[in-house]
C-alpha positions as a Markdown table, in Angstrom:
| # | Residue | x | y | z |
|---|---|---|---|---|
| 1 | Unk | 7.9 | 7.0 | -7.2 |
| 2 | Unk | 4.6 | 8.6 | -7.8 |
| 3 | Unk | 5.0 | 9.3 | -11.2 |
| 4 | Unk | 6.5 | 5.9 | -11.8 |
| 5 | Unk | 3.4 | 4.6 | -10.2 |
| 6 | Unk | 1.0 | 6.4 | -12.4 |
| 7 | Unk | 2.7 | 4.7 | -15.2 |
| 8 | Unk | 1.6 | 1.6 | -14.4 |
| 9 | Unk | -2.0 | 2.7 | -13.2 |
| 10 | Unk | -1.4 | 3.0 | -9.6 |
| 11 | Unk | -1.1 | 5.7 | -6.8 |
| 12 | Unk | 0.7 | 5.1 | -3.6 |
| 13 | Unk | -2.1 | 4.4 | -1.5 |
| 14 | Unk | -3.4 | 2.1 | -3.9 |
| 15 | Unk | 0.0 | 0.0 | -3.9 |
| 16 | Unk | 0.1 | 0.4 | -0.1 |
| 17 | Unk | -3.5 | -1.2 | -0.3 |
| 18 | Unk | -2.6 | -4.2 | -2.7 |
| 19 | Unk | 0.9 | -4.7 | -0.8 |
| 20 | Unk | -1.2 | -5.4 | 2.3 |
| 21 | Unk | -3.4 | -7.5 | 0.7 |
| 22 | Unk | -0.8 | -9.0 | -0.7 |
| 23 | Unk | -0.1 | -10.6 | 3.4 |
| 24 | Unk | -3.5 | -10.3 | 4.6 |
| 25 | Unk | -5.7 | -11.7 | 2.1 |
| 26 | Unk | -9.3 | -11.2 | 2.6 |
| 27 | Unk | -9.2 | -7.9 | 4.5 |
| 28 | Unk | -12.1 | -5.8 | 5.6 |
| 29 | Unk | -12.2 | -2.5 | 4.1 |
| 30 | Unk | -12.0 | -1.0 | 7.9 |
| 31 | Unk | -9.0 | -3.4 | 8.4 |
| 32 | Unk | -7.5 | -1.4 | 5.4 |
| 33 | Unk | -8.3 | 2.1 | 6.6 |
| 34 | Unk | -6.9 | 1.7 | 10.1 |
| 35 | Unk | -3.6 | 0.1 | 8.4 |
| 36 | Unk | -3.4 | 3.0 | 5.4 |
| 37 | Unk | -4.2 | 5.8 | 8.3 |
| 38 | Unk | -7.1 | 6.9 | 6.2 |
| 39 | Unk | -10.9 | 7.4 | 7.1 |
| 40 | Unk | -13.2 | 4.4 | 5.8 |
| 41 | Unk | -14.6 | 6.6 | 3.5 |
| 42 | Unk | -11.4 | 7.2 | 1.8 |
| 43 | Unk | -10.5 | 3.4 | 1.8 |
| 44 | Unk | -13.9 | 3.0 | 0.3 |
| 45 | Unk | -12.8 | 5.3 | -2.6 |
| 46 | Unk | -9.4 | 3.7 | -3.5 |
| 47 | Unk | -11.1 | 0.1 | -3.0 |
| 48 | Unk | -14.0 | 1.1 | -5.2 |
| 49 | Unk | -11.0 | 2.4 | -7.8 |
| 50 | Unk | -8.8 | -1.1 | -7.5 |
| 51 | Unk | -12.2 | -2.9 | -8.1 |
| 52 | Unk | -12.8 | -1.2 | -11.5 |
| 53 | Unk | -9.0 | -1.6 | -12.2 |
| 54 | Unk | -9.6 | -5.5 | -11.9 |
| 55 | Unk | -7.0 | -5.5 | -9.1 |
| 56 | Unk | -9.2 | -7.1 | -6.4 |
| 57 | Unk | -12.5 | -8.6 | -6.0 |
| 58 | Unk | -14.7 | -8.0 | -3.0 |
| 59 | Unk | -17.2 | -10.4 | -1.6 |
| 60 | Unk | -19.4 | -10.9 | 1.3 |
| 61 | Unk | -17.6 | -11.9 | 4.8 |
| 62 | Unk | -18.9 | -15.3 | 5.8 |
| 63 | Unk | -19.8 | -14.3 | 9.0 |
| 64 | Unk | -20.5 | -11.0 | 9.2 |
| 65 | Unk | -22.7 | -10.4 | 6.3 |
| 66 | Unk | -22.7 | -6.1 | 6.4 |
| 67 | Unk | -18.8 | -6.7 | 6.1 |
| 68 | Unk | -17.0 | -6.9 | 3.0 |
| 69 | Unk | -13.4 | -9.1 | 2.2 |
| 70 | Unk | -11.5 | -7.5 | -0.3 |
| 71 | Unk | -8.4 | -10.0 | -2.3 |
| 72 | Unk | -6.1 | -9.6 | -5.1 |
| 73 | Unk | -7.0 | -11.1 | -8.6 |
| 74 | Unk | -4.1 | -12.0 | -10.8 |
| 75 | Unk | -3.9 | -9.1 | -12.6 |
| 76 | Unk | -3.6 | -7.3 | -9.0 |
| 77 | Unk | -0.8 | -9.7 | -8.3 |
| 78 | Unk | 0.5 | -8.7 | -11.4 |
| 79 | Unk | 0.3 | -5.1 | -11.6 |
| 80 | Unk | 1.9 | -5.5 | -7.4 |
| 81 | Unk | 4.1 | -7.0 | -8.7 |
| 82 | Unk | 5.6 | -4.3 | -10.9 |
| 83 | Unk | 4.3 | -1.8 | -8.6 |
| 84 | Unk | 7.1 | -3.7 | -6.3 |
| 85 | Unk | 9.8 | -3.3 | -8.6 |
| 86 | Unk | 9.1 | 0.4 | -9.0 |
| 87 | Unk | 9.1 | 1.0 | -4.5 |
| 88 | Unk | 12.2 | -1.0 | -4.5 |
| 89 | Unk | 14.0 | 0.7 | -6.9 |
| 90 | Unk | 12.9 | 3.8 | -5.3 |
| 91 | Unk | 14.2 | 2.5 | -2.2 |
| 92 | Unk | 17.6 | 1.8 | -3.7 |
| 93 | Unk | 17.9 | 5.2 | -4.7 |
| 94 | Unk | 17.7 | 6.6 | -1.4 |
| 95 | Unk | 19.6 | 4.2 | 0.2 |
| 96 | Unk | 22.8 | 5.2 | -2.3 |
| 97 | Unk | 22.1 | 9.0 | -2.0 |
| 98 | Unk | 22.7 | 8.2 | 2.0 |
| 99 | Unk | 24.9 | 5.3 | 1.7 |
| 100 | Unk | 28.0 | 8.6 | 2.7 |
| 101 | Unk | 26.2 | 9.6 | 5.9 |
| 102 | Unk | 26.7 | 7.8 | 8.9 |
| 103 | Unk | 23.7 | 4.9 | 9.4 |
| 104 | Unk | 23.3 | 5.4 | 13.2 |
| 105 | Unk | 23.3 | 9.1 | 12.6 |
| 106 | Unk | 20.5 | 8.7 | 10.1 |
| 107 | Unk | 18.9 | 6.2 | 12.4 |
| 108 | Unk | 18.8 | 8.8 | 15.3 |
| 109 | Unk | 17.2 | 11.0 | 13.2 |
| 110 | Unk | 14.5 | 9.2 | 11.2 |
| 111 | Unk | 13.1 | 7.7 | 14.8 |
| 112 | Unk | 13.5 | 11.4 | 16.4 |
| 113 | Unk | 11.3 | 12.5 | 13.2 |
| 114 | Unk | 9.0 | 9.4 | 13.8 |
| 115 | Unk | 8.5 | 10.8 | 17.3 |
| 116 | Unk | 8.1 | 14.0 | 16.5 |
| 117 | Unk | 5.1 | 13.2 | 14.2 |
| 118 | Unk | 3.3 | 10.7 | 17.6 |
């Protein structure tokens, strides 16, 4: 998926970021940390990165003037669009290599790993 990613211009945190964006328009780049698990510094990297891409714009919060909102341009909608194509195919893929195994056995363990990693 990575690779496939790279392709297009992307990374996977990037995708993550316009994929969010994508639902909550107009997000705060701490907004976008806390939902990527990243520091704010690190969000302001890939932002700063999706900005010169010409995948979002950012522009001053209405209210809180120190806080920046960050949206998708069309060519972000365009390039998540692909980027969409590429996770889902992905997803496919993993879903046929398991599609033998028993799906409450891989259930039980993807949420013991998931616990695991609290």
């Amino acid at each position: 998926m990575d690779g496939a990613l790279q392709q297009i211009g992307l990374t996977t945190p990037q995708y993550a970021v316009l994929n969010f964006l994508r639902t909550e328009p107009g997000a705060s780049n701490a907004e976008l940390a806390r939902r990527s698990f990243v520091t704010p510094q690190t969000m302001q990297g890939i932002v700063v990165a999706l900005e010169r891409s010409g995948f979002v714009v950012r522009a001053p919060h209405a209210k809180h003037g120190r806080v920046q909102t960050t949206e998708l341009t069309d060519q972000g909608r365009t390039v998540l669009a692909a980027a969409s194509t590429i996770v889902a195919g992905a997803e496919a893929r993993l879903r046929a290599a398991s599609a033998p195994l028993d799906p409450q056995a891989v259930t039980a363990t993807l949420l013991r790993l998931a616990e695991a990693l609290r």
